[in-house]
C-alpha positions as CSV (number, residue, x, y, z in Angstrom):
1,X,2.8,-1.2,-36.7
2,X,-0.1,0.2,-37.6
3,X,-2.3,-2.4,-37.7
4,X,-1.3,-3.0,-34.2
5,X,-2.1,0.9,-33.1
6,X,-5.5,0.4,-34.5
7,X,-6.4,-3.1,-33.1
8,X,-5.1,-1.8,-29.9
9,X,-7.4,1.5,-29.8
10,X,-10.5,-0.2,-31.0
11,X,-10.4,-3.0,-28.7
12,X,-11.7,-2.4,-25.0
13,X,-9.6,-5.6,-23.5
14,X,-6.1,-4.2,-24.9
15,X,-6.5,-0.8,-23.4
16,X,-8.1,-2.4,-19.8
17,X,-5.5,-5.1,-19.8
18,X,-2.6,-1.6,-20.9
19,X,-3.9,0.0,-17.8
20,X,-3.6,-3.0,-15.4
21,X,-0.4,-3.4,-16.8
22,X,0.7,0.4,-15.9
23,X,-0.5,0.1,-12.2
24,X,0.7,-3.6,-11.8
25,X,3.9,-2.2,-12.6
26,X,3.2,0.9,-10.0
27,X,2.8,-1.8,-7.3
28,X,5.9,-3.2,-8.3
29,X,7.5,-0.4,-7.9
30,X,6.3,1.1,-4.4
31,X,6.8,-2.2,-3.1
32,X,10.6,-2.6,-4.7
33,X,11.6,1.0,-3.9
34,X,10.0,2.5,-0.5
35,X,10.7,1.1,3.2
36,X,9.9,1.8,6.3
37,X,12.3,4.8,7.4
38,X,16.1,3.8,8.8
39,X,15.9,4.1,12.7
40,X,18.4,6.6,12.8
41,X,16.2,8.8,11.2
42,X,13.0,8.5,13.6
43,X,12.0,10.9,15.7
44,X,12.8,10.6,19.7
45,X,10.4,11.8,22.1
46,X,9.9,11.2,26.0
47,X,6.2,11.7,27.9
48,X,3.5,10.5,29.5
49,X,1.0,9.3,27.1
50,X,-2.3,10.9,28.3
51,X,-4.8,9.1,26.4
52,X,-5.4,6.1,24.1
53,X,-8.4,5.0,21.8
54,X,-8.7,2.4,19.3
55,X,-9.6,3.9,15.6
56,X,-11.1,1.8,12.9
57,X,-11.8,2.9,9.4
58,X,-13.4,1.3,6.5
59,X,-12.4,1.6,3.2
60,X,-15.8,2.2,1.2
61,X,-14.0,1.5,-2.0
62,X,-12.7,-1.8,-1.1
63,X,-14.2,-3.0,1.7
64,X,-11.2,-3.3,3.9
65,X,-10.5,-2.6,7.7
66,X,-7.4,-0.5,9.1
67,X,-7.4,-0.6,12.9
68,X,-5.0,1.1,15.1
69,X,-4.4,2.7,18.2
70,X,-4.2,6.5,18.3
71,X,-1.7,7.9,21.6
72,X,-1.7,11.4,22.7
73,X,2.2,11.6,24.0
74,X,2.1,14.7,26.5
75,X,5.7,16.1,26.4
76,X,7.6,17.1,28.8
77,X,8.9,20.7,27.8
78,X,5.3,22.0,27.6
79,X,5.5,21.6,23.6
80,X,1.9,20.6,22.1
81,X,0.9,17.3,22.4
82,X,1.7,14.5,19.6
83,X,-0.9,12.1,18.3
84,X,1.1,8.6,18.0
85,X,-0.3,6.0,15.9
86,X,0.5,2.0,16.2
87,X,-1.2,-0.7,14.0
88,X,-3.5,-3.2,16.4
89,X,-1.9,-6.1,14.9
90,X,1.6,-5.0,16.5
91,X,0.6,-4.3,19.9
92,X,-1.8,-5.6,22.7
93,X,-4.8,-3.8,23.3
94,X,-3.8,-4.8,27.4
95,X,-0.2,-3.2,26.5
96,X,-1.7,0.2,25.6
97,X,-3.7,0.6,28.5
98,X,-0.8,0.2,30.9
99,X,0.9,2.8,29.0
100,X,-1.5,5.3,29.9
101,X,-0.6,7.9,32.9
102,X,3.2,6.3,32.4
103,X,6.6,7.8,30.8
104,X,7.6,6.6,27.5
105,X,10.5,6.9,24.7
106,X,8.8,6.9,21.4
107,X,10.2,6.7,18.3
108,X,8.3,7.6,15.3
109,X,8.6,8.7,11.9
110,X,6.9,12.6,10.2
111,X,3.8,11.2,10.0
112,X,3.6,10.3,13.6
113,X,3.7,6.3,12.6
114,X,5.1,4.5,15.8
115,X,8.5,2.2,15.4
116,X,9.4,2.4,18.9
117,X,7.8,2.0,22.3
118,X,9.2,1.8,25.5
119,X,8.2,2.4,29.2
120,X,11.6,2.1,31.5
121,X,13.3,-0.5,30.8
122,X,10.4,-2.7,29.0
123,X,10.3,-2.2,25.2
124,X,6.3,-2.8,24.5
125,X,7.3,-2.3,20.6
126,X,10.4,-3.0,19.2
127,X,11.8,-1.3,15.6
128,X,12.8,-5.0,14.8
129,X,8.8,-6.7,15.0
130,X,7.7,-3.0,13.3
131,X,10.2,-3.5,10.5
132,X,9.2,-7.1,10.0
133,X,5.5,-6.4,9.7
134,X,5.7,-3.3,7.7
135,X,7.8,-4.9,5.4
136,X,5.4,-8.0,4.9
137,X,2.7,-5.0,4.0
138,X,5.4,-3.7,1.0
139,X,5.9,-7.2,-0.4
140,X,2.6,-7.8,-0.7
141,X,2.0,-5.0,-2.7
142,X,5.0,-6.3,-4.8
143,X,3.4,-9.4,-5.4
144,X,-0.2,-8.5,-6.3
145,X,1.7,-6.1,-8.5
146,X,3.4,-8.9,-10.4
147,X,0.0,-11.2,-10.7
148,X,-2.2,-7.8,-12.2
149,X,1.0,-7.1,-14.1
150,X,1.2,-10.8,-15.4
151,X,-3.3,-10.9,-16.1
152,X,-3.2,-7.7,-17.3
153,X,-0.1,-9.0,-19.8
154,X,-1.8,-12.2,-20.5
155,X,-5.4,-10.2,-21.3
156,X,-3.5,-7.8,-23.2
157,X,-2.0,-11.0,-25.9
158,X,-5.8,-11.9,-25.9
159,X,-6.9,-8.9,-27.1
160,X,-4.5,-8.5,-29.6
161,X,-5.2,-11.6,-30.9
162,X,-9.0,-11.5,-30.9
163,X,-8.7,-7.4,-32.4
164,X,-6.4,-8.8,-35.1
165,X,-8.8,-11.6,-36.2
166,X,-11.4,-9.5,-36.4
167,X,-9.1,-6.5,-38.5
168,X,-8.7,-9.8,-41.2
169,X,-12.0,-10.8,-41.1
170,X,-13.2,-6.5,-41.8
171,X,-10.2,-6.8,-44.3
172,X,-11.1,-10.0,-46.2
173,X,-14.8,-8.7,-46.1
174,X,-14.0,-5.3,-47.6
175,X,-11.7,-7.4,-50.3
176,X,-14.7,-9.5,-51.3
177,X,-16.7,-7.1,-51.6
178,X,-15.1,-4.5,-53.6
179,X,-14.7,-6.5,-57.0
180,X,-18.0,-6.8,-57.8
């Protein structure tokens, strides 16, 4: 065992492929535990959305794009107004303009993430095609969290095996050397 402790903290590929291990399983995790809230529990508000815009940010780190459409839901008992936001891939860019100057029924959870969208008796965004997508998004992380979990495995054995030649080889060395 303690051969393995050393091999493991002098070798730069166990302690990378440890740490891909750790967040692979991380992934696993978030993706296997966490959902998109219950619909009973979403928020229900009725207004007239006032204004729309399309925000795009850029991840510097990675590189990718998040799009989505920012609402401002004007309320009708005076209360401040409430920024509503809905992915671009779940709804028309045509749909949201209608919206604008109309009533709606919007459900959404704390963080102001649209499920819901209606406008009388048209549902522009149902909770079922909302559910669907945002539970694609959670498997994914599932899966990429099994493949670094399985590399980061897989590098790991590598290591170990490449650290533990090279311990025999010092070893042997060391033996060689000290009878003379």
């Amino acid at each position: 065992m303690q051969e393995l402790i050393h091999i493991a903290r002098n070798s730069w590929i166990v302690m990378l492929a440890a740490l891909a291990v750790v967040v692979g399983l991380g992934m696993v995790v978030y993706g296997s535990v966490w959902g998109p809230p219950a619909r009973s529990s979403l928020q229900v508000v009725e207004g007239t959305i006032g204004e729309a815009s399309r925000v795009t940010r850029r991840s510097r780190r990675s590189g990718t794009t998040t799009s989505y459409y920012e609402m401002t839901l004007r309320t009708r008992s005076g209360a401040p107004d409430i920024k509503l936001r809905v992915p671009a891939i779940e709804i028309a860019e045509s749909d949201v303009r209608s919206l604008i100057g109309r009533q709606v029924r919007a459900e959404f959870d704390s963080e102001q993430d649209v499920y819901v969208l209606s406008s009388g008796s048209r549902e522009v965004l149902t909770y079922a095609s909302s559910l669907e997508r945002r539970n694609l998004n959670l498997r994914q992380y599932h899966v990429d969290g099994m493949a670094l979990t399985g590399a980061g495995t897989l590098a790991m054995a590598v290591g170990l095996l490449l650290g533990y030649r090279k311990r025999r080889r010092e070893m042997d060395g060391g033996a060689a050397a000290a009878p003379q």
